[in-house]
C-alpha positions, 0 to 999 in steps of 0.5 A: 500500500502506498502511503505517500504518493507524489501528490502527497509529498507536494500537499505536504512540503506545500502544508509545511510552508504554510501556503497550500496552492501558489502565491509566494512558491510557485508549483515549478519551484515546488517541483524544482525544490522536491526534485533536489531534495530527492537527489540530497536524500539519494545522496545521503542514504546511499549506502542503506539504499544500495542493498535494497535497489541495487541492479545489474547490466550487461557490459560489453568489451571489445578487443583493443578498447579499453572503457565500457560505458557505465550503465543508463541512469547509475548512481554508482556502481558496487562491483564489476565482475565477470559474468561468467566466472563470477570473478571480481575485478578490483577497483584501483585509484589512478595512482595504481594504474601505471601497474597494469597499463604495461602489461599488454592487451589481455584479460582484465583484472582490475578497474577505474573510472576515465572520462565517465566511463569503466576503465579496464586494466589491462586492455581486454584482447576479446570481444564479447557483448556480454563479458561483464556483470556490472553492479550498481544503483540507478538514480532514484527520480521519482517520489515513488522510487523511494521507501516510504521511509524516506518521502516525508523526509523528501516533503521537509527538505523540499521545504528547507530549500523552499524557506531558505527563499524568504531565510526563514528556515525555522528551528521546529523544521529543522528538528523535524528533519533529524527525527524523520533522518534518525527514523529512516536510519534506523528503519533501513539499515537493517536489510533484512530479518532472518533467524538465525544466521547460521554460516554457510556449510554449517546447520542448526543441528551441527552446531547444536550437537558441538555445542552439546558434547562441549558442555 
């Protein structure tokens, strides 16, 4: 069930301003506003919002071309792999790169960013449309692409933005802001909730028996 639409979080930054249809706000800079807002809080929550929404393309590699384009809409990326072996390439920083780019054409093993693209090292001696799984999270530009969580905080920071034209950010907004931030926090950071967490090769009845013959 969705409880907080579009039209809901554009009703509410317009209740928190205290001007419900046009006059000082106009409706593009509400829309203006929420739209900045959202990409402040995609920003900010990246990293709860990642386990949840993150996604994978396809990357294609061609023989003697070192980039691969990044995929439409991505936000970031969480790893590159190859898609066959599941092998994961290492990220490096520029300052490591001189370490590959000598070695000749060949299967890659690590990457970079160059020019806004995914920059592999070494320069890959194949070709195959599909030799990468790229893991990454696409922009969230949409209200309804957010938790629900997140879409009355989308309302106040709208609202911050839309005060901040008359400077008139109030203390009372700005409360509102850290206790609807702690509660998404402390809602999303936690992906999942399963029990128990047992280890991978291990089972409940394994670890009950040890633990057992131990006392």
């Amino acid at each position: 069930m969705t409880i907080y639409s579009e039209a809901n979080v554009t009703s509410l930054t317009r209740s928190l301003i205290g001007e419900a249809t046009a006059k000082f706000w106009t409706d593009d800079e509400i829309t203006l506003y929420i739209n900045a807002a959202m990409a402040t809080i995609g920003a900010k929550f990246f990293y709860v919002l990642y386990p949840r929404y993150k996604t994978f393309a396809d990357g294609a590699v061609t023989s003697g071309t070192a980039t691969v384009d990044l995929p439409d809409n991505c936000q970031k990326i969480g790893k590159v792999e190859v898609k066959e072996t599941k092998k994961q390439l290492r990220f490096i920083e520029e300052d490591e790169a001189s370490e590959y780019t000598n070695w000749g054409d060949g299967e890659p093993v690590a990457w970079s960013f160059k020019g806004g693209a995914i920059w592999l090292l070494p320069t890959p001696d194949i070709t195959d449309t599909d030799y990468l799984q790229i893991w990454y999270m696409e922009y969230m530009d949409a209200v309804t692409d957010f938790p629900e969580e997140l879409r009355p905080l989308i309302a106040v920071e709208a609202a911050i933005l839309a005060r901040t034209k008359d400077e008139d950010v109030t203390p009372d907004l700005l409360a509102l802001q850290k206790r609807l931030s702690d509660s998404a926090w402390d809602s999303l950071s936690i992906t999942q909730i399963q029990e128990p967490s047992v280890a991978r090769g291990f089972t409940l009845a394994s670890i009950y028996t040890s633990q057992t013959e131990d006392d």
